[in-house]
VONU-958014 format. One record per residue (C-alpha): x, y negated, z negated. Coordinates in Angstrom, 3 decimals, always signed. Layout:
BEGIN
+----------+----------+----------+
:        X :        Y :        Z :
+----------+----------+----------+
:        X :        Y :        Z :
...
+----------+----------+----------+
! end
This chain:
BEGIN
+----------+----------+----------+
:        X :        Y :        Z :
+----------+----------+----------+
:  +39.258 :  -20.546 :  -18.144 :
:  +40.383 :  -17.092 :  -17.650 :
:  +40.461 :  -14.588 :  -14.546 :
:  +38.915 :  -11.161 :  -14.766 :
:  +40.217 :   -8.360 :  -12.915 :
:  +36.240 :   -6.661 :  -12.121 :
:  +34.308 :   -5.481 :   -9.290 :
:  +30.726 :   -4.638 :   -8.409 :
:  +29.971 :   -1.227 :   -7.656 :
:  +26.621 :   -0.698 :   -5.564 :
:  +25.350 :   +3.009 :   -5.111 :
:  +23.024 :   +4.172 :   -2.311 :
:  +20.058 :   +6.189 :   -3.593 :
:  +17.302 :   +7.815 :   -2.509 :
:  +13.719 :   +7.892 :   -4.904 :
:  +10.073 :   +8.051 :   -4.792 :
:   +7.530 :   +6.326 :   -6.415 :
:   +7.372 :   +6.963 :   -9.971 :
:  +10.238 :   +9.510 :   -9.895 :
:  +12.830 :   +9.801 :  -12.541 :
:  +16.069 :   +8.259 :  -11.459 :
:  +19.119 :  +10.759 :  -10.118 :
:  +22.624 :  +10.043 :  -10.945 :
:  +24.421 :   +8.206 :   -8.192 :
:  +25.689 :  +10.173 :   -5.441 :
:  +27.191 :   +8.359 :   -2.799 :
:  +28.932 :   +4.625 :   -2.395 :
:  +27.198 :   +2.095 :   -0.548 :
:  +29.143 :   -0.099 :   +2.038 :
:  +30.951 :   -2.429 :   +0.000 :
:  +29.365 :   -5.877 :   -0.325 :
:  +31.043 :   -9.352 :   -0.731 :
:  +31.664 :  -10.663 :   -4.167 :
:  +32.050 :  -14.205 :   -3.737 :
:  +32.381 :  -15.152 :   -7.427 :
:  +33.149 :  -13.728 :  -10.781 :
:  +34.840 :  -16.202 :  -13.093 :
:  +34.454 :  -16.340 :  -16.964 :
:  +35.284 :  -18.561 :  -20.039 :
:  +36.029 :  -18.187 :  -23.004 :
:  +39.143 :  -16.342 :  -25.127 :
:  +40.485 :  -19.649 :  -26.579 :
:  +39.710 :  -21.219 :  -29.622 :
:  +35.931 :  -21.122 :  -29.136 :
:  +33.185 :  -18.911 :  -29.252 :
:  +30.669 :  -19.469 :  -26.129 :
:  +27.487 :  -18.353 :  -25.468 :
:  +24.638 :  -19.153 :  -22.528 :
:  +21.508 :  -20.723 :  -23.606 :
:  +20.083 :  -21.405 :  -20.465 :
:  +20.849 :  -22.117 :  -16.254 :
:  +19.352 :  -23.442 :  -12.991 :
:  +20.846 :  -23.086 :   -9.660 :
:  +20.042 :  -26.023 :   -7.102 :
:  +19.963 :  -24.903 :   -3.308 :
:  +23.473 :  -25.911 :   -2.359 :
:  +24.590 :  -23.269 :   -4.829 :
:  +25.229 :  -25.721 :   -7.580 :
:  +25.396 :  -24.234 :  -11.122 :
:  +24.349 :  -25.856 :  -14.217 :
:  +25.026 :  -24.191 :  -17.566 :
:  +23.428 :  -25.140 :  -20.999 :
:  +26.667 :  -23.474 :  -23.157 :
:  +26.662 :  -23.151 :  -26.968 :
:  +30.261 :  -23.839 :  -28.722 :
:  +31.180 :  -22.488 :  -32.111 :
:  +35.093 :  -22.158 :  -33.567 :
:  +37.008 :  -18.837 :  -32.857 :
:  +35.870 :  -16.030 :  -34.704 :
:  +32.437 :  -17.263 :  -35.591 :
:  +29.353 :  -15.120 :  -33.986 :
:  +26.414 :  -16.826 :  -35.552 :
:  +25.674 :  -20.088 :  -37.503 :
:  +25.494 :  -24.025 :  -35.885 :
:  +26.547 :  -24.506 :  -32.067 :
:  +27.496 :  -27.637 :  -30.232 :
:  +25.711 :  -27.448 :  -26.871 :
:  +27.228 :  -29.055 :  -23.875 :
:  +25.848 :  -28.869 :  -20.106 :
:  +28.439 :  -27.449 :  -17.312 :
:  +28.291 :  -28.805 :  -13.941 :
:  +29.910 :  -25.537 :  -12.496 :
:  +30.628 :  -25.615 :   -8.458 :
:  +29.935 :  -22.673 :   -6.316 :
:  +33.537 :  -21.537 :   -5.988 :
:  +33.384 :  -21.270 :  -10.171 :
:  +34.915 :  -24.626 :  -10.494 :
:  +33.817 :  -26.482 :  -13.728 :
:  +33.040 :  -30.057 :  -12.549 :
:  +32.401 :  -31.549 :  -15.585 :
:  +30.723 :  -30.626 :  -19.637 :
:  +28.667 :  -33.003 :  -21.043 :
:  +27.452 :  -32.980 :  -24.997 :
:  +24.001 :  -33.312 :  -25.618 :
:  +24.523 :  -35.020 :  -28.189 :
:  +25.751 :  -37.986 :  -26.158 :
:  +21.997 :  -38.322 :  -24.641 :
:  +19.497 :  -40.793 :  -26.097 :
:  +16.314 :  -38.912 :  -28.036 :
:  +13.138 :  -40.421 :  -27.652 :
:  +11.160 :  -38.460 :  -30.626 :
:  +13.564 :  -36.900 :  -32.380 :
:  +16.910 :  -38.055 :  -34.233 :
:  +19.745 :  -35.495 :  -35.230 :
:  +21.305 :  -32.700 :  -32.600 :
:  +19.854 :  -30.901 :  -29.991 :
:  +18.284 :  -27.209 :  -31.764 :
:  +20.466 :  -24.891 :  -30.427 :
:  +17.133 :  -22.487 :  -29.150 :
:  +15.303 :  -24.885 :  -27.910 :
:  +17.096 :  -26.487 :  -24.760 :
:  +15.807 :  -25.214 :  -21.409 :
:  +17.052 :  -26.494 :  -17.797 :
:  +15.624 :  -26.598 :  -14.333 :
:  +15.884 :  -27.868 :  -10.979 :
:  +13.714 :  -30.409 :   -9.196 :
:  +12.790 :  -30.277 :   -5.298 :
:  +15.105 :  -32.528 :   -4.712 :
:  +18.124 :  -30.944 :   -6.703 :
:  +18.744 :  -32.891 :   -9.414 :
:  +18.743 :  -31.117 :  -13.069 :
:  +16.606 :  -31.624 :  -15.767 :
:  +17.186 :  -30.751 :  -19.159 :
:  +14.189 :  -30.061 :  -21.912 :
:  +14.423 :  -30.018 :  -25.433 :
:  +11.107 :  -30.437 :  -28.314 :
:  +11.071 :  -33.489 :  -30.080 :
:   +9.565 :  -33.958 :  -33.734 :
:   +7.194 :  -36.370 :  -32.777 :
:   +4.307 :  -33.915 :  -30.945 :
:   +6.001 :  -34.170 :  -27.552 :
:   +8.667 :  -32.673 :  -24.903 :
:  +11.396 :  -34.514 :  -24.277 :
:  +12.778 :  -34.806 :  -20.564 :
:  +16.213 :  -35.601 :  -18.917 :
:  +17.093 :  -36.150 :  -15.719 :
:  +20.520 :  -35.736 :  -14.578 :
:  +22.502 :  -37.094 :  -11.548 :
:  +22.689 :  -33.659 :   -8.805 :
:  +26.330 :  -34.737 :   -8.252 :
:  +27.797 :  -36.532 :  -11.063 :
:  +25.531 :  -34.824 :  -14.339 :
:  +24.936 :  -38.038 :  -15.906 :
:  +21.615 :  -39.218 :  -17.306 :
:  +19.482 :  -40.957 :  -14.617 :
:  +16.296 :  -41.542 :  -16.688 :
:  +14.420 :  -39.553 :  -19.546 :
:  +10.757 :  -39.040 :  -20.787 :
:   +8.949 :  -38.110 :  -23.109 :
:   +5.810 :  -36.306 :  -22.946 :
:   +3.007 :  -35.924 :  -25.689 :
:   +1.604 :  -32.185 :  -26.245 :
:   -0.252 :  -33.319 :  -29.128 :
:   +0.691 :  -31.975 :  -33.327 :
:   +1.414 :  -28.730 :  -33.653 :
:   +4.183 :  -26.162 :  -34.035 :
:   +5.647 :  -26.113 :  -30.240 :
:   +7.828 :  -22.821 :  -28.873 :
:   +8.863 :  -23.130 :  -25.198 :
:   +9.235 :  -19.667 :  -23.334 :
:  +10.292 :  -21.202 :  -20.024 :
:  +11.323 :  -24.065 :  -17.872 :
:  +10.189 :  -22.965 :  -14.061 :
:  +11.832 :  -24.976 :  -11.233 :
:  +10.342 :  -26.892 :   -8.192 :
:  +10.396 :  -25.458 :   -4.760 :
:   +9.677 :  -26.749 :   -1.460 :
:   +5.484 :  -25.088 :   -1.686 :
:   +4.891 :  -26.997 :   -5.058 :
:   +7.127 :  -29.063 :   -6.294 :
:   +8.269 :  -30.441 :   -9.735 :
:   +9.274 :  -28.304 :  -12.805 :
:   +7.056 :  -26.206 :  -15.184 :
:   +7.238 :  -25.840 :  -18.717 :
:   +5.364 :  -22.896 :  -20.090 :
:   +5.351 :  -22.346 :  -24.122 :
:   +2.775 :  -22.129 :  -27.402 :
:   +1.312 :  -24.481 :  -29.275 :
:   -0.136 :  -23.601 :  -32.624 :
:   -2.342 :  -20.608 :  -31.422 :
:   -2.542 :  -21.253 :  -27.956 :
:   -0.289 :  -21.361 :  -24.774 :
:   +0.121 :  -24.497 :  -22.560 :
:   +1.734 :  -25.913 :  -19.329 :
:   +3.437 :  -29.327 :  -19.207 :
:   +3.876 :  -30.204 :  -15.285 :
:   +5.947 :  -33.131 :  -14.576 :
:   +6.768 :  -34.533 :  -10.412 :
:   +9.508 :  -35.904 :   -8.768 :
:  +11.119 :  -38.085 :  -10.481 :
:   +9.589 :  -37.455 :  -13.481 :
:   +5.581 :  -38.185 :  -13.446 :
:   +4.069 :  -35.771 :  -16.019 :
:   +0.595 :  -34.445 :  -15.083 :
:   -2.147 :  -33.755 :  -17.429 :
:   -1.294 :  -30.759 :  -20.133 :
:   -3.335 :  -27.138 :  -19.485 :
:   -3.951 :  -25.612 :  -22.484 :
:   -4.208 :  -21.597 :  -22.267 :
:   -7.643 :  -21.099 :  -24.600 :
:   -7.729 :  -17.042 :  -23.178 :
:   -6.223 :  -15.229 :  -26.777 :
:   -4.308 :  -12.919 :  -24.422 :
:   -1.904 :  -16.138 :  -23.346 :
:   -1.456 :  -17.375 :  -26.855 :
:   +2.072 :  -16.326 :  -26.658 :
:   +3.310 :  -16.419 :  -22.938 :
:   +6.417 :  -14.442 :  -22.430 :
:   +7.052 :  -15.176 :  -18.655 :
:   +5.772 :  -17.464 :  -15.964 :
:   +6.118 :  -17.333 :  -12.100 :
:   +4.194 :  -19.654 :   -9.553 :
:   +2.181 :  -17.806 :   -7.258 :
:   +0.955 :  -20.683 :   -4.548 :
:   -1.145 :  -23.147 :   -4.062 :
:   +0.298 :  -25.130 :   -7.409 :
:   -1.234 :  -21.772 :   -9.593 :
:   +0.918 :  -19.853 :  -11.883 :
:   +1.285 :  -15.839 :  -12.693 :
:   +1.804 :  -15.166 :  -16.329 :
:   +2.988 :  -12.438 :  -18.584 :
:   +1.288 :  -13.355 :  -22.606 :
:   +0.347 :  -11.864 :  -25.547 :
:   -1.958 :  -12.384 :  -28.441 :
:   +0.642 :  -10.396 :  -30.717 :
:   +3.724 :  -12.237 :  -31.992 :
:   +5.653 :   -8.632 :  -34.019 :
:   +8.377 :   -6.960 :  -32.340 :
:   +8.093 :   -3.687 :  -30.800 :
:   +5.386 :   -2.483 :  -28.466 :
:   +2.920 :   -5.506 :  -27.784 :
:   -0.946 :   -5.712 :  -26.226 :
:   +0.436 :   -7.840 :  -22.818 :
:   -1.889 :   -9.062 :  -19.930 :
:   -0.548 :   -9.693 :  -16.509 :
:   -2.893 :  -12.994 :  -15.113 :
:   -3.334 :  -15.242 :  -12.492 :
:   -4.033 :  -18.854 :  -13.335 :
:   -5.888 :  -21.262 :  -11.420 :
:   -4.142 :  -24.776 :  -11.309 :
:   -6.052 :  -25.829 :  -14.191 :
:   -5.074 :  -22.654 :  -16.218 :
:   -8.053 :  -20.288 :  -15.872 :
:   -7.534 :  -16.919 :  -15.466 :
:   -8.586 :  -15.706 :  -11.834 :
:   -7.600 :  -11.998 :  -12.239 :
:   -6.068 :  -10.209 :  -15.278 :
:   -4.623 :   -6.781 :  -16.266 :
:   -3.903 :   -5.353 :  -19.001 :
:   -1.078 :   -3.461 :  -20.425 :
:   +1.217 :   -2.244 :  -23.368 :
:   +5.110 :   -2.599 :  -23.370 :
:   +8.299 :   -3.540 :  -25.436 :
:   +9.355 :   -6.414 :  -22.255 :
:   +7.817 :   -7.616 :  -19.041 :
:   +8.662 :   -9.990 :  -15.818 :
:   +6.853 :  -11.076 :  -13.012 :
:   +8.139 :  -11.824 :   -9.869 :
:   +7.015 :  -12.856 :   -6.229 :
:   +7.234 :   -9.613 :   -4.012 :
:   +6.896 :  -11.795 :   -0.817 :
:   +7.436 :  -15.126 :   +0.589 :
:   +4.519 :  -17.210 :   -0.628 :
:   +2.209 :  -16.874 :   +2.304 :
:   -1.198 :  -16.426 :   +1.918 :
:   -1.859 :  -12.739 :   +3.638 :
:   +1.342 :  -11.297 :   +2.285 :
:   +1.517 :  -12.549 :   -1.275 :
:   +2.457 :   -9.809 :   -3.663 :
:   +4.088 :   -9.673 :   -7.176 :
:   +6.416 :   -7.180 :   -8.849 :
:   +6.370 :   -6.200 :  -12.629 :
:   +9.289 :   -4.655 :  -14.923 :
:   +8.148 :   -3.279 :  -17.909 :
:   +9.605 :   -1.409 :  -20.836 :
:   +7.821 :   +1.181 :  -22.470 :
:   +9.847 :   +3.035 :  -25.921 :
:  +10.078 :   +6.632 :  -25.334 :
:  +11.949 :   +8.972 :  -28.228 :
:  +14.603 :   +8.683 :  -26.042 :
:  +15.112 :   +4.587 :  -25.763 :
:  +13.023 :   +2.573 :  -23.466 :
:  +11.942 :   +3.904 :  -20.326 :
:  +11.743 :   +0.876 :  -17.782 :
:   +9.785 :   +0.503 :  -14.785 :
:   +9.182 :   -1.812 :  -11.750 :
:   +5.887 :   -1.854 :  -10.315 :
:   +4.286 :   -3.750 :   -7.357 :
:   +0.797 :   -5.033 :   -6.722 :
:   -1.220 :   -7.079 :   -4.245 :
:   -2.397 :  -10.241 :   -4.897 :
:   -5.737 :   -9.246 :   -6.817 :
:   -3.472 :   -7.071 :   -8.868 :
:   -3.778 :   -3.706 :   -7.323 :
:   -1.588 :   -1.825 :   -8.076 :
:   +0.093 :   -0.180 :   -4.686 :
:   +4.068 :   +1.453 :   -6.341 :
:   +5.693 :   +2.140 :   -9.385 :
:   +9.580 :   +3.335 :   -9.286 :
:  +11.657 :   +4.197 :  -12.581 :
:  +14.883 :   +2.541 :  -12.366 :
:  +16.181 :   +3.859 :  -16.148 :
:  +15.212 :   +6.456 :  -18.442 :
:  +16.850 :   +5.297 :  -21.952 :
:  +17.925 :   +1.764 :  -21.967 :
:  +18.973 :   +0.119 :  -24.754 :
:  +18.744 :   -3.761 :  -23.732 :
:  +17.154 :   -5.746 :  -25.947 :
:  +16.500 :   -8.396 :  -23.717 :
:  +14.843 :   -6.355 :  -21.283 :
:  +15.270 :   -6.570 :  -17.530 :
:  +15.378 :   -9.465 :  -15.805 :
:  +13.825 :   -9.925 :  -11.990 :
:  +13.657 :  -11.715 :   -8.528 :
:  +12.629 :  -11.523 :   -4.641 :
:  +15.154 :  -10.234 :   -2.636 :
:  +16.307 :  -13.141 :   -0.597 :
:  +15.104 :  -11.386 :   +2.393 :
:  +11.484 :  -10.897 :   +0.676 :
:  +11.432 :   -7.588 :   +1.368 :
:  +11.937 :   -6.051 :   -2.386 :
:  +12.976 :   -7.064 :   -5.593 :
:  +16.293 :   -7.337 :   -7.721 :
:  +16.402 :   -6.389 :  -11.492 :
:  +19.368 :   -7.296 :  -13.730 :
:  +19.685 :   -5.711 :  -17.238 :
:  +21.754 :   -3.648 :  -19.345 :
:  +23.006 :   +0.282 :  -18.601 :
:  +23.202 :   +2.441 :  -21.551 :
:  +27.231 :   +1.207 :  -22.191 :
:  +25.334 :   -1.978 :  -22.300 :
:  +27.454 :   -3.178 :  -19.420 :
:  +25.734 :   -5.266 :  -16.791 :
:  +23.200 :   -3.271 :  -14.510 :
:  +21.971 :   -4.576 :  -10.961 :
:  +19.013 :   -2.566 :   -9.318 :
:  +17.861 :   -3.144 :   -5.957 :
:  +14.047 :   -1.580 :   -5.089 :
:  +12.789 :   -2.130 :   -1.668 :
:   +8.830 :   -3.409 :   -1.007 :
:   +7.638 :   -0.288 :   -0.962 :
:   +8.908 :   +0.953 :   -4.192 :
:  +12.464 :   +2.709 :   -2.642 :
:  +15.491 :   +2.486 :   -5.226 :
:  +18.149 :   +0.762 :   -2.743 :
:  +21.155 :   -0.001 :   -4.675 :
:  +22.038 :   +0.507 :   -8.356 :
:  +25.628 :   -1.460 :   -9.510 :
:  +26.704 :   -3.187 :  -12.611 :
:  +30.049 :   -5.214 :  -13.146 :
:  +33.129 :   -3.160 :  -14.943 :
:  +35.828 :   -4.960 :  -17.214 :
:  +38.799 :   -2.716 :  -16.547 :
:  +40.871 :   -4.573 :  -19.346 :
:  +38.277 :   -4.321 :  -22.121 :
:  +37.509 :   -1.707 :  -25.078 :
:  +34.034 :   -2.449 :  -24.568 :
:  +31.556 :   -5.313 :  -23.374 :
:  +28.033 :   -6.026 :  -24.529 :
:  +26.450 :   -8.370 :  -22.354 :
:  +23.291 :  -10.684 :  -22.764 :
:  +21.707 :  -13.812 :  -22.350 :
:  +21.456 :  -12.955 :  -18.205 :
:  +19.709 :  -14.711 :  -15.856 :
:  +19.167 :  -14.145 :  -11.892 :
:  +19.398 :  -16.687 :   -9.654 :
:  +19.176 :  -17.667 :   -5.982 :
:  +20.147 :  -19.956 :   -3.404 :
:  +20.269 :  -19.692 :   +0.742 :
:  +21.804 :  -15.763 :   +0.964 :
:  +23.512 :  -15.640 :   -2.507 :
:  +23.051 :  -14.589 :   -5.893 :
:  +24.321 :  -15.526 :   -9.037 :
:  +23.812 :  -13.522 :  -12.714 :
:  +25.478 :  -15.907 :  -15.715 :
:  +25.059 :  -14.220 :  -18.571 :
:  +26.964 :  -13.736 :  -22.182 :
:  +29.636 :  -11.010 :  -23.051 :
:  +30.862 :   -9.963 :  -26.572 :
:  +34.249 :   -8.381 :  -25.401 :
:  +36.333 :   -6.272 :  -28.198 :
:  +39.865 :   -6.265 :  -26.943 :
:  +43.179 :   -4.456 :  -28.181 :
:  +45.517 :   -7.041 :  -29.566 :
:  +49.359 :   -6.737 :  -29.602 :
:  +49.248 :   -5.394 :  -33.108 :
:  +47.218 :   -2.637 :  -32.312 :
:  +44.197 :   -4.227 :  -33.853 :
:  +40.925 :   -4.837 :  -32.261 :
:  +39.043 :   -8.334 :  -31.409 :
:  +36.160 :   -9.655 :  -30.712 :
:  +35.211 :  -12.185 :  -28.380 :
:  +32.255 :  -14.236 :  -27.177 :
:  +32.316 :  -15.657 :  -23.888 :
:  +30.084 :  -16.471 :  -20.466 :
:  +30.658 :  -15.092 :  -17.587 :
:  +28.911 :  -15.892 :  -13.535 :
:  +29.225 :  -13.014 :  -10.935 :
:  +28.160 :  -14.218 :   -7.108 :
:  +27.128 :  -12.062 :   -4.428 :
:  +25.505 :  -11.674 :   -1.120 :
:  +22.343 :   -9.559 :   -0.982 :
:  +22.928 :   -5.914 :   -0.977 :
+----------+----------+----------+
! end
């Protein structure tokens, strides 16, 4: 474990819809930072595979392990019971859980985790057998309380995403493609699975993001296109049963969907962020629209960004805007606040004063009560004593109240 001398740097700024984004100008008030702890530096390589945050602000890491010095090749995965002061609690292998369908260790891409209504984690990982397999953990203690498994019928299986349970619709999510076509595998409290919805719409066959949008239906972000670079994409809203209700389409290198509002009825709204290349790098955008899709703002929050990963986004905790984490062009943690009616608030990112140079990925936003957290991966060159420079993997969490 290893203490990082950083700070969050939040900018005021003033924008219109659709305008290109100014330079900073002036510093906000400065906002507390209640956590920023990494790990890594030792004789290991870390990387983030996946998180969940429960609503007491507990964190649960899926971490991938490989010896100093090596970048790519076989992990060992472990889950971290991480508190919210950034106090590790406890790592568990995977490979110490039973499998149902599927002998051998855990693949290292496959593993999602999420968060039931009533707090407890639960882990996800494919199985060889045609079916998902499911874990639930103990919310305080991380060890296995029961597991399922749950048939999705032959096929090649990719999971995109493992959405959480709230309080409006509870139970986890798991959105993903089978074969040609996309799917959702529903499972209740404690861990009841519901009948499988198969996505038959071409447009879904690969679904890149998934939100629920009330009353148990789901917002989605597919494809019909598997090849990298710009992609056909279609923003939709599914019935519970996995019809499309409304659809539009679009063209882009990344997109998310998030909830613009609380989820009630007359003031449900969603938020897009989409990269689109330009000569220059990829321009991206965030873009709001009512519930039937209509569009109402659009705000440029960068010009030439080089993630890969795209931005990431969420509901400000106060509903009234959106938060998008992704890369700058130093590829250095950004964090971009845009109000409900399209306003850039805030723009930030972490700095690590006692690095060469950082290249961060693997984030994820999340939320709980009035904080967030970003974990995400860092690649870190450092100077060593001998003048020679070093490169290390590790995973990082940043906490902080909303701007």
């Amino acid at each position: 474990m290893r203490a990082m001398s950083a700070r969050l740097l939040l900018f005021l700024m003033a924008s219109t819809a659709a305008a290109a984004v100014p330079p900073p100008t002036a510093p906000s008030p400065l906002i507390h930072m209640s956590l920023h702890q990494s790990w890594g530096g030792g004789d290991e390589e870390l990387e983030l595979k996946d998180a969940a945050l429960n609503s007491s602000g507990t964190l649960w890491l899926v971490v991938g392990a490989r010896p100093r010095g090596m970048l790519s090749g076989a992990q060992r995965l472990s889950v971290w019971h991480v508190d919210a002061a950034g106090k590790v609690l406890g790592r568990i292998p995977l490979n110490s859980l039973p499998r149902q369908t599927q002998s051998g260790p855990f693949s290292t891409g496959s593993v999602r985790i999420g968060i039931l209504e009533d707090g407890a984690p639960v882990l996800m990982a494919p199985g060889e057998a045609a079916g998902l397999e499911f874990y639930r953990l103990d919310a305080v203690s991380g060890k296995l309380v029961t597991d399922v498994s749950v048939p999705v019928g032959r096929g090649s299986i990719a999971v995109t995403k493992l959405v959480s349970g709230s309080d409006g619709d509870p139970g986890i999510a798991v959105v993903g493609r089978k074969d040609s076509h996309g799917f959702i595998a529903r499972l209740t409290s404690p861990l009841r699975p519901d009948p499988i919805i198969t996505l038959p719409d071409p447009a879904l066959a690969v679904v890149l993001d998934v939100i629920r949008g009330g009353s148990s239906s789901y917002v989605a972000i597919g494809t019909g296109a598997a090849e990298a670079g710009e992609l056909p994409l279609t923003l939709a809203v599914l019935a519970p049963d996995g019809r499309i209700l409304k659809r539009m389409a679009f063209k882009g290198v990344f997109a998310r969907v998030a909830l613009q509002q609380p989820v009630e009825a007359a003031a449900l709204g969603y938020t897009l962020v989409q990269g689109k290349g330009t000569p220059n790098g990829t321009e991206v955008t965030v873009a709001g629209f009512t519930a039937d899709l209509t569009p109402t703002w659009k705000t440029i929050i960068a010009d030439n960004s080089p993630c890969v990963q795209g931005f990431v986004i969420g509901p400000l905790i106060s509903g009234k805007g959106t938060l998008a984490v992704g890369c700058d062009a130093q590829h250095r943690l950004s964090v971009v606040a845009v109000g409900g009616d399209g306003q850039l608030l805030s723009r930030g990112g972490v700095e690590e004063n006692s690095a060469a140079g950082v290249y961060v990925s693997d984030y994820k936003l999340l939320s709980a009560r009035d904080r967030y957290v970003i974990p995400f991966t860092e690649l870190v060159a450092r100077r060593r004593s001998d003048g020679k420079f070093e490169q290390r993997q590790m995973i990082t969490v940043v906490a902080f109240q909303q701007p």
